[in-house]
N, C-alpha and C positions, 0 to 999 in steps of 0.2 A: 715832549714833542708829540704831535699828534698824525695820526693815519689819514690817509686818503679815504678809509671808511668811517672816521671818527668824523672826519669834514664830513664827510657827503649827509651824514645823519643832522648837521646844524643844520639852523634855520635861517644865520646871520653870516656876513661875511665882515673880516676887520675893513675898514676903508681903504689902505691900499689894496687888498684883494679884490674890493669891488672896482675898484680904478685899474688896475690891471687889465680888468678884463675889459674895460675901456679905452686900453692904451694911455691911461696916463700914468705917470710918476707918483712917487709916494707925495709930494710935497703939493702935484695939481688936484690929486683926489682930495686932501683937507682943504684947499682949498675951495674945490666942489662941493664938499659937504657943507663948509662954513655958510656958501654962498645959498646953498639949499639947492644948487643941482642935484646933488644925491639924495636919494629918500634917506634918512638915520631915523632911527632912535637911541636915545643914552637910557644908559644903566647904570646909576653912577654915576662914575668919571670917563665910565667906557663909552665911547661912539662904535654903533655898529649901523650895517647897513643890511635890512632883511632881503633876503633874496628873493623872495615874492615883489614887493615893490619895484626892485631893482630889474627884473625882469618884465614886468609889467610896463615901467617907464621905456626899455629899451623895444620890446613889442610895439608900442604907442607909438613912439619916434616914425616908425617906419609903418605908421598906417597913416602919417600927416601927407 
């Protein structure tokens, strides 16, 4: 299990984390990500979502 300091240090969030912070559910965030509302990258098998994008996108939203 990992720390709140060990988070704070990534660079990526798993996709429910980044949907959380969006108020969605675990099952609308893959869904988000499938549809390419969420910025990802994979690595792998893993889907992450960078937090720069992610904040970028949510900054953007609110200068439309």
């Amino acid at each position: 299990m990992t720390t709140k300091d060990e988070d704070a240090g990534c660079l990526v969030y798993k996709v429910p984390e980044a949907g959380k912070l969006l108020g969605l559910t675990k099952n609308a965030s893959y869904v988000a990500a499938k549809r390419g509302d969420l910025p990802t990258i994979r690595i792998g098998k893993l889907i992450r979502v960078p937090k720069a994008a992610l904040h970028a996108m949510i900054d953007g939203a609110g200068a439309k």
